[in-house]
PDB file of N, CA, C and O in Angstrom:
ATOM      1  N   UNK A   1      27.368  40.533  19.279  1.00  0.00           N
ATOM      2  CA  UNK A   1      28.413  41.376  18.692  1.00  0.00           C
ATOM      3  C   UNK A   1      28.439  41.119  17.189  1.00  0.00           C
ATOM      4  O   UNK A   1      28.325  39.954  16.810  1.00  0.00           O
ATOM      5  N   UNK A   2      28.589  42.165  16.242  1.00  0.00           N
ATOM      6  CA  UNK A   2      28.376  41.788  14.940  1.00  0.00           C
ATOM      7  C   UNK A   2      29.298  41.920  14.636  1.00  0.00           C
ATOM      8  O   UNK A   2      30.054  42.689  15.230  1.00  0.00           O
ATOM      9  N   UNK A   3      29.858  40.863  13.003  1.00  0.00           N
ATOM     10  CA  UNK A   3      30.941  40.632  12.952  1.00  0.00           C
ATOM     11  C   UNK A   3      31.825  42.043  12.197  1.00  0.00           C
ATOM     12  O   UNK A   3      32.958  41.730  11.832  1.00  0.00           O
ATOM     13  N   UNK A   4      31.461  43.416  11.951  1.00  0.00           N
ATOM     14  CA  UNK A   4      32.396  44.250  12.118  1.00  0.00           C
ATOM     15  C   UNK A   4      32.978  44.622  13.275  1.00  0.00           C
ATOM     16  O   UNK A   4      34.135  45.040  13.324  1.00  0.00           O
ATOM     17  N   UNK A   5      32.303  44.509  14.170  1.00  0.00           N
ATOM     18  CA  UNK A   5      32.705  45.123  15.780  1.00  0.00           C
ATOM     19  C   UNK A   5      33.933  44.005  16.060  1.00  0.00           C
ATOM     20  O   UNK A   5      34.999  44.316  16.592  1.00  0.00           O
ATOM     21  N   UNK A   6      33.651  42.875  15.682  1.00  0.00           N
ATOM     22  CA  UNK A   6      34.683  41.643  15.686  1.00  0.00           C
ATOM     23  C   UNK A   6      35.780  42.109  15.230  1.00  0.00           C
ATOM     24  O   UNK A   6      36.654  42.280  16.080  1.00  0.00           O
ATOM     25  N   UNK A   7      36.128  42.477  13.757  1.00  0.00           N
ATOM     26  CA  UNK A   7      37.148  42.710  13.154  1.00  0.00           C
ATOM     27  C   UNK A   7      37.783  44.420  13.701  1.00  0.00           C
ATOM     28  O   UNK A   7      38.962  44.731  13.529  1.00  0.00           O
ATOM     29  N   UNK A   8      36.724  45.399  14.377  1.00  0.00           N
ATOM     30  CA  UNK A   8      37.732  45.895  14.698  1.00  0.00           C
ATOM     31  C   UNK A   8      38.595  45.728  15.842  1.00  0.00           C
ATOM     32  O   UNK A   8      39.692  46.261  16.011  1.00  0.00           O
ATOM     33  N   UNK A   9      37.921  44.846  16.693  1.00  0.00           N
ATOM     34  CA  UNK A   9      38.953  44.285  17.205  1.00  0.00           C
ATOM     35  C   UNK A   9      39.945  43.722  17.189  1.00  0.00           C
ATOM     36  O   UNK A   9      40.724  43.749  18.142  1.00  0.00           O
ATOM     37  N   UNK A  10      40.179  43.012  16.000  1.00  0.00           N
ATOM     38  CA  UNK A  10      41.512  42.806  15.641  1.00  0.00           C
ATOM     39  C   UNK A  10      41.141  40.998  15.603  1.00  0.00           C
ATOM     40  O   UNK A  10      41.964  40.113  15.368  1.00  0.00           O
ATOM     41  N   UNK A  11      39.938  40.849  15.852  1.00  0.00           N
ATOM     42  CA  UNK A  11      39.682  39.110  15.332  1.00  0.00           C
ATOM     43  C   UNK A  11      39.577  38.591  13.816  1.00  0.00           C
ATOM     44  O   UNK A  11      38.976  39.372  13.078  1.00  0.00           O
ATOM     45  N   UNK A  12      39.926  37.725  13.377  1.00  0.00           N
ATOM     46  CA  UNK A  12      39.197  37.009  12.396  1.00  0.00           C
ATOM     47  C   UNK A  12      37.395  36.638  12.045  1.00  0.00           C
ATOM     48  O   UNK A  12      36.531  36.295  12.852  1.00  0.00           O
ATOM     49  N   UNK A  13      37.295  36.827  10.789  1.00  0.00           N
ATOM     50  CA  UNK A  13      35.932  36.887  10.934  1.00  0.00           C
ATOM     51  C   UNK A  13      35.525  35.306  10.744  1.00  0.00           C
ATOM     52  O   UNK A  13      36.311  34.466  10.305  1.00  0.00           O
ATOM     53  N   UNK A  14      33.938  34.986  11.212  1.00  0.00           N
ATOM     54  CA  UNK A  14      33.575  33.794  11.908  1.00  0.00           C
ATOM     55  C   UNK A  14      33.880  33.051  10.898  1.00  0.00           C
ATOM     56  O   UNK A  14      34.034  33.694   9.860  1.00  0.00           O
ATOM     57  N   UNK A  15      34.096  31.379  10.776  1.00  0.00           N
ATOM     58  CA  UNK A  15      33.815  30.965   9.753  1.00  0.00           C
ATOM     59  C   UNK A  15      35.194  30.877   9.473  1.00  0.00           C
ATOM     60  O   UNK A  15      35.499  29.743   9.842  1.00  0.00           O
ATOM     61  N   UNK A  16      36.133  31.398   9.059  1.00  0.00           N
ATOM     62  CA  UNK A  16      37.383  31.592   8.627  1.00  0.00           C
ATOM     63  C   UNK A  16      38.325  30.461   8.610  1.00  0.00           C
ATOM     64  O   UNK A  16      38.903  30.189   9.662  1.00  0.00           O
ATOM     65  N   UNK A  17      38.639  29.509   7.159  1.00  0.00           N
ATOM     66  CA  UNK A  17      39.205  28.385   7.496  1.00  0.00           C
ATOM     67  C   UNK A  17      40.443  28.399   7.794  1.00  0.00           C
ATOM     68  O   UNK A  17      40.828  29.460   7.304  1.00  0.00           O
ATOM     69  N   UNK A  18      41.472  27.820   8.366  1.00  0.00           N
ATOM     70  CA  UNK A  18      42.955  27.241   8.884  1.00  0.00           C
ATOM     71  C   UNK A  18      43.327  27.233   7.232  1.00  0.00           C
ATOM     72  O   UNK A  18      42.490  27.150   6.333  1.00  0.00           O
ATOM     73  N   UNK A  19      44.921  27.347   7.043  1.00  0.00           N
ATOM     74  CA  UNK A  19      45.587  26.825   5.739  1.00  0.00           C
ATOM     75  C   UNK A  19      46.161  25.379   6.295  1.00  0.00           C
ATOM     76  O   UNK A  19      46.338  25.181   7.497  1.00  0.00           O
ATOM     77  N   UNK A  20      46.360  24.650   5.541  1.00  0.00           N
ATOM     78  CA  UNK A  20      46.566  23.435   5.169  1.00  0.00           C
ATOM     79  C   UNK A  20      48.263  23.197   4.938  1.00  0.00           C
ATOM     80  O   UNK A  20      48.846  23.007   3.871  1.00  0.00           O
ATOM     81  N   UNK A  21      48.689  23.258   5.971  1.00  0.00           N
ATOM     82  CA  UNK A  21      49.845  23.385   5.666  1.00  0.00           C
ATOM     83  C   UNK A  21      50.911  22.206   5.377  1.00  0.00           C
ATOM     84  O   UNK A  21      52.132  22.346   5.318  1.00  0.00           O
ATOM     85  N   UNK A  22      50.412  21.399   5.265  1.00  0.00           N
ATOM     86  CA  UNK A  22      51.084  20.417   4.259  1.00  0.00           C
ATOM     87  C   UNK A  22      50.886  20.658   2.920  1.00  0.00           C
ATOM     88  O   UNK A  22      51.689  20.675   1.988  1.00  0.00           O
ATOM     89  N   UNK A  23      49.668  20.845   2.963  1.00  0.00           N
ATOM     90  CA  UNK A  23      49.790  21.198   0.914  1.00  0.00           C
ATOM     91  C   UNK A  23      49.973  22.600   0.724  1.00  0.00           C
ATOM     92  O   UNK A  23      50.105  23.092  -0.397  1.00  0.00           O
ATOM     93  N   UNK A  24      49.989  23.453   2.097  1.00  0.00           N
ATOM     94  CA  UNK A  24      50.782  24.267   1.451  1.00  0.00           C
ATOM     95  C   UNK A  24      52.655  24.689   1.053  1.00  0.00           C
ATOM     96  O   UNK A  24      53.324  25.533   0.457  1.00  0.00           O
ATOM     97  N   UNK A  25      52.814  23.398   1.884  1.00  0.00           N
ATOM     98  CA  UNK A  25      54.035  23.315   2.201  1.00  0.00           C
ATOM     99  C   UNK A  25      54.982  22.625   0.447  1.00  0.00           C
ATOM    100  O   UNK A  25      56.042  22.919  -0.104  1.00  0.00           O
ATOM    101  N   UNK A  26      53.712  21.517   0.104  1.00  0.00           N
ATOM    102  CA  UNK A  26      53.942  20.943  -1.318  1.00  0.00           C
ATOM    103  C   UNK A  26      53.927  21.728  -2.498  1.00  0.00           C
ATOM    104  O   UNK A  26      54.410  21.388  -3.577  1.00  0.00           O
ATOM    105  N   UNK A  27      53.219  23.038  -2.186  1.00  0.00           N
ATOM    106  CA  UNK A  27      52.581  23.777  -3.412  1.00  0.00           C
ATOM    107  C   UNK A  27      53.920  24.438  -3.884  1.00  0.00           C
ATOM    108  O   UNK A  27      54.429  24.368  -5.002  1.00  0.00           O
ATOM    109  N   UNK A  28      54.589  25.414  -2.230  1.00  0.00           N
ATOM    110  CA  UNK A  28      55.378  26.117  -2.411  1.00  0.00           C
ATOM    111  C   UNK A  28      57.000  25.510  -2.658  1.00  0.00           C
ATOM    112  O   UNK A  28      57.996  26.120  -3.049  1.00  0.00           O
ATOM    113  N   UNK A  29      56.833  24.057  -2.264  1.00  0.00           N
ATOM    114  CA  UNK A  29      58.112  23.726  -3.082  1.00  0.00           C
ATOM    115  C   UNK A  29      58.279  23.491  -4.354  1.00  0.00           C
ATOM    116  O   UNK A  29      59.340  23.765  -4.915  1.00  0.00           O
ATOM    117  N   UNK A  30      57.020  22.833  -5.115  1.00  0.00           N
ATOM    118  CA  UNK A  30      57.004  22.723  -6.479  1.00  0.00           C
ATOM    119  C   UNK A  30      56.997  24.198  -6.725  1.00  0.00           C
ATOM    120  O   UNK A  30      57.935  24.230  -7.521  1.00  0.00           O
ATOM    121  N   UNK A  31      56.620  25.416  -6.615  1.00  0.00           N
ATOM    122  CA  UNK A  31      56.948  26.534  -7.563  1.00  0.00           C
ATOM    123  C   UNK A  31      58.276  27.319  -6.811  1.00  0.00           C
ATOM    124  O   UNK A  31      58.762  28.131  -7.598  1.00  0.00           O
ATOM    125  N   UNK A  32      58.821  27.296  -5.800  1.00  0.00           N
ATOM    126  CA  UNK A  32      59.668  28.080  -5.481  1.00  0.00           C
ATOM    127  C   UNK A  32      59.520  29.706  -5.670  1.00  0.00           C
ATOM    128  O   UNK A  32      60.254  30.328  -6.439  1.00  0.00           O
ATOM    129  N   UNK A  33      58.537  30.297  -4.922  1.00  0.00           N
ATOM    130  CA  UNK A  33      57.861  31.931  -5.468  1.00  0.00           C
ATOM    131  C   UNK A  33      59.282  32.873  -4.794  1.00  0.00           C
ATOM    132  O   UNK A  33      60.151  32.689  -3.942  1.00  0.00           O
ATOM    133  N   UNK A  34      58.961  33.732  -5.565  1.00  0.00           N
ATOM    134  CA  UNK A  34      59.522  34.847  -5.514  1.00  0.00           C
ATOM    135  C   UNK A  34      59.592  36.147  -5.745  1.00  0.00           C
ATOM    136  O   UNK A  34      60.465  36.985  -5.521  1.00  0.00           O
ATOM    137  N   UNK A  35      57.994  36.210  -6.477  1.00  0.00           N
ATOM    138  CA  UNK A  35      57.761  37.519  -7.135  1.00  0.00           C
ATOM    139  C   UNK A  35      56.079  37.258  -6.580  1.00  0.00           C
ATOM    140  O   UNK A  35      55.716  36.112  -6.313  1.00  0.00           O
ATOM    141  N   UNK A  36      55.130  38.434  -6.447  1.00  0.00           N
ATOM    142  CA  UNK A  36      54.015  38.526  -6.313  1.00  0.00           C
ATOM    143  C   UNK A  36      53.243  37.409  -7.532  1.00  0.00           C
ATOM    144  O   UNK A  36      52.740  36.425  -6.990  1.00  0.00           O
ATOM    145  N   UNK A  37      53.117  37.447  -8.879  1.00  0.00           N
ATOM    146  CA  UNK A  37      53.007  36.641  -9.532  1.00  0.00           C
ATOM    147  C   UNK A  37      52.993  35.143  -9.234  1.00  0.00           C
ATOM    148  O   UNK A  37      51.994  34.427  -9.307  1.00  0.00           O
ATOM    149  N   UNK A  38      54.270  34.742  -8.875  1.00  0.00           N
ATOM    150  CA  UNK A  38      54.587  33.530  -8.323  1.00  0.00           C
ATOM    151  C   UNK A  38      53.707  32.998  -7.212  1.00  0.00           C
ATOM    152  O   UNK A  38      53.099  31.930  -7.276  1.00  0.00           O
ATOM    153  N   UNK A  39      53.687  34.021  -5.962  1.00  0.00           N
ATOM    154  CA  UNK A  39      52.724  33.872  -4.845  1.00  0.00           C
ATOM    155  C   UNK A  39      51.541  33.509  -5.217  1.00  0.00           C
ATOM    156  O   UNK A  39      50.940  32.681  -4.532  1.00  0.00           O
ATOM    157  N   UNK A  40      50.811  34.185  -6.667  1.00  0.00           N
ATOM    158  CA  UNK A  40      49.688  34.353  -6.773  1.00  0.00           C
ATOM    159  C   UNK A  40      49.408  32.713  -7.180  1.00  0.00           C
ATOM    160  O   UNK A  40      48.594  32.009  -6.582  1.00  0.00           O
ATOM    161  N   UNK A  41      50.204  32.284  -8.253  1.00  0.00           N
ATOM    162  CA  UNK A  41      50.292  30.573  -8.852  1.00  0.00           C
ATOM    163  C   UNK A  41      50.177  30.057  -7.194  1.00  0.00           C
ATOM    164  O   UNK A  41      49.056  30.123  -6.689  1.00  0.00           O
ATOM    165  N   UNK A  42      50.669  29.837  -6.831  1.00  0.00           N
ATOM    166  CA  UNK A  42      50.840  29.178  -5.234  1.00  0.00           C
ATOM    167  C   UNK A  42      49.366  29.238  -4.608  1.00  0.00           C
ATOM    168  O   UNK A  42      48.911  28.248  -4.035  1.00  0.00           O
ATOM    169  N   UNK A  43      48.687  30.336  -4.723  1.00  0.00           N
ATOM    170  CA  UNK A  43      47.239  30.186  -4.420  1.00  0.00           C
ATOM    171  C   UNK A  43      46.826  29.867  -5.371  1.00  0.00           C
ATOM    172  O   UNK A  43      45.945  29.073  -5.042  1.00  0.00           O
ATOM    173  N   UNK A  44      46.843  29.938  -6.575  1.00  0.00           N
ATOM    174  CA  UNK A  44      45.871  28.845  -7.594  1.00  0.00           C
ATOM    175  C   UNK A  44      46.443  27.532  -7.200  1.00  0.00           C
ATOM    176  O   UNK A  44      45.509  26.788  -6.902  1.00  0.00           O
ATOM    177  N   UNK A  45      47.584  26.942  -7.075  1.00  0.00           N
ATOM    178  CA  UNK A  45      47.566  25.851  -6.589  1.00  0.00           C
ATOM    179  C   UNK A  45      47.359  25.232  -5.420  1.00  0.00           C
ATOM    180  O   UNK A  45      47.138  24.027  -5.304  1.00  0.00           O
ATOM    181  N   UNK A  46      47.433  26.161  -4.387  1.00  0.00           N
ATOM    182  CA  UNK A  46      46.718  25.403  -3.306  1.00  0.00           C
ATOM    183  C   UNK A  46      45.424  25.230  -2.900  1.00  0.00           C
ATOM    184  O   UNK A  46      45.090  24.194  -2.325  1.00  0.00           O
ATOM    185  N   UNK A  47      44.761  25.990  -3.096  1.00  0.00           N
ATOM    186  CA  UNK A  47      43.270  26.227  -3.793  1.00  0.00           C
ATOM    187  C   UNK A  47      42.907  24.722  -4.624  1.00  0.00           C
ATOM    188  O   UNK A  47      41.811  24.488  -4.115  1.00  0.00           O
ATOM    189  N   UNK A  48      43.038  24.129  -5.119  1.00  0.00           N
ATOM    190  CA  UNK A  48      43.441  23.317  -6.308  1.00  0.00           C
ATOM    191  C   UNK A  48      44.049  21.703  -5.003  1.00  0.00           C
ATOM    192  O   UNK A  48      43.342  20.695  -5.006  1.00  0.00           O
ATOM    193  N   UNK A  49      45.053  21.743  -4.267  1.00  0.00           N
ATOM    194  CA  UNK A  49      45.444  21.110  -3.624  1.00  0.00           C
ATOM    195  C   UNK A  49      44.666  20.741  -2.688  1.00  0.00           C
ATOM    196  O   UNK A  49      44.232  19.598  -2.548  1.00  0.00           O
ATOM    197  N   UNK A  50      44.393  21.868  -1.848  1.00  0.00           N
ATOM    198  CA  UNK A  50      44.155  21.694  -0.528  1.00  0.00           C
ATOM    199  C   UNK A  50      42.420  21.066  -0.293  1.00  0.00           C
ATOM    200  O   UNK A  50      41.915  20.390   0.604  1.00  0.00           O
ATOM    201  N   UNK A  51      41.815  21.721  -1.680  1.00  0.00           N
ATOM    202  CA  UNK A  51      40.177  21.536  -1.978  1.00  0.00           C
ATOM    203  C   UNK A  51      39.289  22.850  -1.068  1.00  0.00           C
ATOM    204  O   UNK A  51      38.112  22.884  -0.709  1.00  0.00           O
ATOM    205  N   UNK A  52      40.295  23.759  -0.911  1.00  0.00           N
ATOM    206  CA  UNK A  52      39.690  25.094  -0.290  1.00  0.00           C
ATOM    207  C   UNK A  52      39.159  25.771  -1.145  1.00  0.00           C
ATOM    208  O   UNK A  52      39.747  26.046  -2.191  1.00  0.00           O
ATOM    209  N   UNK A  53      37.784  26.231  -0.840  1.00  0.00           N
ATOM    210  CA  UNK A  53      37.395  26.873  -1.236  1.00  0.00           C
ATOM    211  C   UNK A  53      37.379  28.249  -1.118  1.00  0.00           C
ATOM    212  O   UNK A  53      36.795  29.081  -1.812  1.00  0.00           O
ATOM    213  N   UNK A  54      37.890  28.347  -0.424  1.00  0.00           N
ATOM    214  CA  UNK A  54      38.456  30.435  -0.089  1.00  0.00           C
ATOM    215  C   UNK A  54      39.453  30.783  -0.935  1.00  0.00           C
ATOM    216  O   UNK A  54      40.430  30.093  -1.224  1.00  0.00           O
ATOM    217  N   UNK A  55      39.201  31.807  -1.305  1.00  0.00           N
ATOM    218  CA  UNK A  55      40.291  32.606  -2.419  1.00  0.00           C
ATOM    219  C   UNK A  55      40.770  32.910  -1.547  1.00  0.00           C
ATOM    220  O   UNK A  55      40.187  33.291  -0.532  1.00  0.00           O
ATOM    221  N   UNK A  56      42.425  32.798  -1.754  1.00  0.00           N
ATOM    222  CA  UNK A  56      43.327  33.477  -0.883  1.00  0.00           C
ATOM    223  C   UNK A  56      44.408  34.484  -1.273  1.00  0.00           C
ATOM    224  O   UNK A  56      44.988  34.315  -2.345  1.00  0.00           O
ATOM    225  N   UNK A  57      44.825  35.843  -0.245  1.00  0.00           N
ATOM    226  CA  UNK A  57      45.537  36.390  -1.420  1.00  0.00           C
ATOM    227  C   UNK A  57      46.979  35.806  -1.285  1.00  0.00           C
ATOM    228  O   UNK A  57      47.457  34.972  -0.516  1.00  0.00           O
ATOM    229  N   UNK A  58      47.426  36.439  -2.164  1.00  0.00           N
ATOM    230  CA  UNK A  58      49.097  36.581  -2.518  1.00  0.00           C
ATOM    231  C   UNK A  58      49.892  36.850  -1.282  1.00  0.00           C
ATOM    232  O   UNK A  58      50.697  36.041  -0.820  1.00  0.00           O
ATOM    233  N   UNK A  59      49.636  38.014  -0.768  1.00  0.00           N
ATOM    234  CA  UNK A  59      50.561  38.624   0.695  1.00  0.00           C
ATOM    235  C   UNK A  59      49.847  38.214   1.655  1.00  0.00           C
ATOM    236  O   UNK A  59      50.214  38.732   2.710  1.00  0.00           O
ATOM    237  N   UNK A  60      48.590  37.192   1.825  1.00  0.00           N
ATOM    238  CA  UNK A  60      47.843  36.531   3.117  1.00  0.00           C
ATOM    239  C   UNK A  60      48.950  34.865   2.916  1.00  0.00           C
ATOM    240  O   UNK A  60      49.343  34.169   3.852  1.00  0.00           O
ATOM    241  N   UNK A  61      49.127  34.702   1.903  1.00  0.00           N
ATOM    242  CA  UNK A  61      49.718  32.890   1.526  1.00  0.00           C
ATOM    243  C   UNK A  61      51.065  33.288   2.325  1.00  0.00           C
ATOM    244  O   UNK A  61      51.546  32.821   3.358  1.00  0.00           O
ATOM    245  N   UNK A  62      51.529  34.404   1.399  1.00  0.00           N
ATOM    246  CA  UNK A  62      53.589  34.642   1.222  1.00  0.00           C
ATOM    247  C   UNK A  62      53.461  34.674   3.257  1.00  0.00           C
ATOM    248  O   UNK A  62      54.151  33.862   3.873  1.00  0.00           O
ATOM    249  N   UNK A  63      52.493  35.720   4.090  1.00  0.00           N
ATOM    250  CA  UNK A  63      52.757  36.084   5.054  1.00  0.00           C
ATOM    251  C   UNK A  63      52.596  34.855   5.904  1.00  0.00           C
ATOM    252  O   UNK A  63      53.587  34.669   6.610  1.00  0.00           O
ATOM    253  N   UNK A  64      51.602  33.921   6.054  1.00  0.00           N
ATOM    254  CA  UNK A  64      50.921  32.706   6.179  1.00  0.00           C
ATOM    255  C   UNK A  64      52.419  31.744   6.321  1.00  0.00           C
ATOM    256  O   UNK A  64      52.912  31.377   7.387  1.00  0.00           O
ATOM    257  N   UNK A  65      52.930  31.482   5.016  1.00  0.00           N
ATOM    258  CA  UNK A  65      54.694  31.016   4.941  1.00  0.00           C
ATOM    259  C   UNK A  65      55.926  31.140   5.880  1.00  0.00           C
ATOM    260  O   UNK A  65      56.660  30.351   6.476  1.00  0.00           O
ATOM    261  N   UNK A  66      55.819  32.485   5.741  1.00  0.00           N
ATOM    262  CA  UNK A  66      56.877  33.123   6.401  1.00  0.00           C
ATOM    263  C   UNK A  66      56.743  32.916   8.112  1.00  0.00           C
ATOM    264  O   UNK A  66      57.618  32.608   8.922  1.00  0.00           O
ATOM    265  N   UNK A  67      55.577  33.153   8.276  1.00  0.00           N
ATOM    266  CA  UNK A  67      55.420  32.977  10.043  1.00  0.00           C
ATOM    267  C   UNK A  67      55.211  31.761  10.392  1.00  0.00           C
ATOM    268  O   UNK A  67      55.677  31.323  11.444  1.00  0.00           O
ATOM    269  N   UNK A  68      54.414  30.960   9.497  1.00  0.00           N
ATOM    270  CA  UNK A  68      54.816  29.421  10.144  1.00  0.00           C
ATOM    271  C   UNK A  68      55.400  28.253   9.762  1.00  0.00           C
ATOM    272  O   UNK A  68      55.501  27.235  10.446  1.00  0.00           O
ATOM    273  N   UNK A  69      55.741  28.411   8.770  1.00  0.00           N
ATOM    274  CA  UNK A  69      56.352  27.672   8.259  1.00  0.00           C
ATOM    275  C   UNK A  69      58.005  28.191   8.106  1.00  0.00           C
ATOM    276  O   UNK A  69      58.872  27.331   7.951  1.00  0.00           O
ATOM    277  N   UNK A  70      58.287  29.325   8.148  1.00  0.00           N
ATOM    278  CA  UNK A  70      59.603  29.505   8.052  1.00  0.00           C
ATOM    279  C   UNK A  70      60.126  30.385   8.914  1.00  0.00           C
ATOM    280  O   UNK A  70      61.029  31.160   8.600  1.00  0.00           O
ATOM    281  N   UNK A  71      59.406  30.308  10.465  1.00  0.00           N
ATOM    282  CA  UNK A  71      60.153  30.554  11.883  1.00  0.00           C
ATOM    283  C   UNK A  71      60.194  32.399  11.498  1.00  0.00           C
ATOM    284  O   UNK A  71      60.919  33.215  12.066  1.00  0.00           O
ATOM    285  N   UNK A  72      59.332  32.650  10.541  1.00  0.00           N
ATOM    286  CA  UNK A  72      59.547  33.866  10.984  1.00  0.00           C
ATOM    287  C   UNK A  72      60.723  34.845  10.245  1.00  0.00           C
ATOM    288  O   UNK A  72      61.185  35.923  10.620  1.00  0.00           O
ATOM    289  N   UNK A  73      61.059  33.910   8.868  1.00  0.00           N
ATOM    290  CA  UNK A  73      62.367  34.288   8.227  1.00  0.00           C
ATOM    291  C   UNK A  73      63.796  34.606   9.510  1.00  0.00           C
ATOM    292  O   UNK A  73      64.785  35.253   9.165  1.00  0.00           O
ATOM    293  N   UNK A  74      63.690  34.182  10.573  1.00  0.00           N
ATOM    294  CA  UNK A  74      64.969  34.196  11.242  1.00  0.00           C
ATOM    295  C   UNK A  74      65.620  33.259  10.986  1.00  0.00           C
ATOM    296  O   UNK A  74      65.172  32.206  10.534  1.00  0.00           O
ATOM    297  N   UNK A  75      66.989  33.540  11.281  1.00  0.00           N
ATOM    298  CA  UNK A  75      67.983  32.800  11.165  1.00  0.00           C
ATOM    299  C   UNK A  75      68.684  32.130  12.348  1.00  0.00           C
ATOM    300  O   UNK A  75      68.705  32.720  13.428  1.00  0.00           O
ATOM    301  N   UNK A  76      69.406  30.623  12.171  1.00  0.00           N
ATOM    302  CA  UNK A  76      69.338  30.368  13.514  1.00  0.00           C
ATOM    303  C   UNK A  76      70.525  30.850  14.165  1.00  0.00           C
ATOM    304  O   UNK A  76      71.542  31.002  13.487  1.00  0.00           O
ATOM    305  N   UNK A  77      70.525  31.215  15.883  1.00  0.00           N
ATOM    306  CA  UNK A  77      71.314  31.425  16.332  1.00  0.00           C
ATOM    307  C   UNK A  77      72.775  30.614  16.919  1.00  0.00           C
ATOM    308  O   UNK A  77      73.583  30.921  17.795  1.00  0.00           O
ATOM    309  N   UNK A  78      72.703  29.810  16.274  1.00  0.00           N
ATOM    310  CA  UNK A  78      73.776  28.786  16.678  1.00  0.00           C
ATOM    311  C   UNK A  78      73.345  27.686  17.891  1.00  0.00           C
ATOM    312  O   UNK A  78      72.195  27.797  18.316  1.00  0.00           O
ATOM    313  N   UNK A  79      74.076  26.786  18.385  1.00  0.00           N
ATOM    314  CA  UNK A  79      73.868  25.353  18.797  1.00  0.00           C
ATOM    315  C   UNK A  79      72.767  25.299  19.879  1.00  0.00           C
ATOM    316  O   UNK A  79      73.176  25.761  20.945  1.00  0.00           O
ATOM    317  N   UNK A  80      71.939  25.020  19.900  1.00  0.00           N
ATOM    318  CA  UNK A  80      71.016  24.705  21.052  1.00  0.00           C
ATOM    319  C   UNK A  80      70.672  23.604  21.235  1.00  0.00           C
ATOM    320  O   UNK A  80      70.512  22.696  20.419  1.00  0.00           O
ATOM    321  N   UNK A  81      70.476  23.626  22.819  1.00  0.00           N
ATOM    322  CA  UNK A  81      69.850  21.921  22.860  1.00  0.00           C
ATOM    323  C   UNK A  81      70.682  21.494  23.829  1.00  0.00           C
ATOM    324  O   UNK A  81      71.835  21.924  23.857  1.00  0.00           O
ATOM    325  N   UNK A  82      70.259  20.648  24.702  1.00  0.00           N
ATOM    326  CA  UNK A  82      70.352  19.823  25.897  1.00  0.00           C
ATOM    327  C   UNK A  82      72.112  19.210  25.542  1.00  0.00           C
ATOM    328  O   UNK A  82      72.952  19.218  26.441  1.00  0.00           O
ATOM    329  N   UNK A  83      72.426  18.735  24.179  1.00  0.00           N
ATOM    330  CA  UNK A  83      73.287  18.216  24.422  1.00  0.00           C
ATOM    331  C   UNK A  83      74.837  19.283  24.466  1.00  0.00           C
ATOM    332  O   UNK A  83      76.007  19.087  24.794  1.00  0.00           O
ATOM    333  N   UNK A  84      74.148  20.301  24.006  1.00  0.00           N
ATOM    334  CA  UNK A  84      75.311  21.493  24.195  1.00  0.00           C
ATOM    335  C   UNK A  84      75.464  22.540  25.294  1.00  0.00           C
ATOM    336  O   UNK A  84      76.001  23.643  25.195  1.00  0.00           O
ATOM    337  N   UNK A  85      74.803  21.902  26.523  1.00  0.00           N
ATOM    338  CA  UNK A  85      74.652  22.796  27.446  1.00  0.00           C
ATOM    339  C   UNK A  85      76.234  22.909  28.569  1.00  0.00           C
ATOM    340  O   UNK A  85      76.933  21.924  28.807  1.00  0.00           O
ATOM    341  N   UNK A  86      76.413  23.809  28.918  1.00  0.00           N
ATOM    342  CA  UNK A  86      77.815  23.473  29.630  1.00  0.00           C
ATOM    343  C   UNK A  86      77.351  22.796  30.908  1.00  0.00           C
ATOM    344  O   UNK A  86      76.256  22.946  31.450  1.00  0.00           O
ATOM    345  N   UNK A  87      78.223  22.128  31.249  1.00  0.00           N
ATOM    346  CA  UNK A  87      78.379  20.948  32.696  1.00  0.00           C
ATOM    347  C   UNK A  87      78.968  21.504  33.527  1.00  0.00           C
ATOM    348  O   UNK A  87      79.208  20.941  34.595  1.00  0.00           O
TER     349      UNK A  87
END
């Protein structure tokens, strides 16, 4: 299978490294982004951090963030957990 037939399937193409999400986790607290610009510094610095060599974009990092590292921008629904369960 060649790797367009791959991608239209909806895979990643071969080869394709993981982000680093501790340094990406360091990058984005030292700049605090908020504008495309900002995002973009965040990949020069993790790039720079992480020792990756893949250019990464701006809305692949910000989206990358948002889904795993920040649950998805949801908010939580109030108390959960074993110790709040009713008896």
């Amino acid at each position: 299978m060649s790797s367009a037939a791959n991608l239209a399937k909806g895979g990643r193409k071969s080869g394709t490294k993981n982000y680093k999400i501790e340094a990406l986790v360091d990058v984005v607290g030292s700049v605090l982004p908020s504008s495309t610009k900002q995002w973009e510094r965040v990949g020069e610095l993790y790039k720079i951090t992480a020792d990756d060599p893949t250019e990464r974009m701006a809305a692949d990092i910000r989206r990358t963030w948002m889904t795993k590292c920040c649950n998805g921008g949801k908010k939580p629904t109030g108390k959960s957990g074993p110790e709040n369960l009713i008896k």
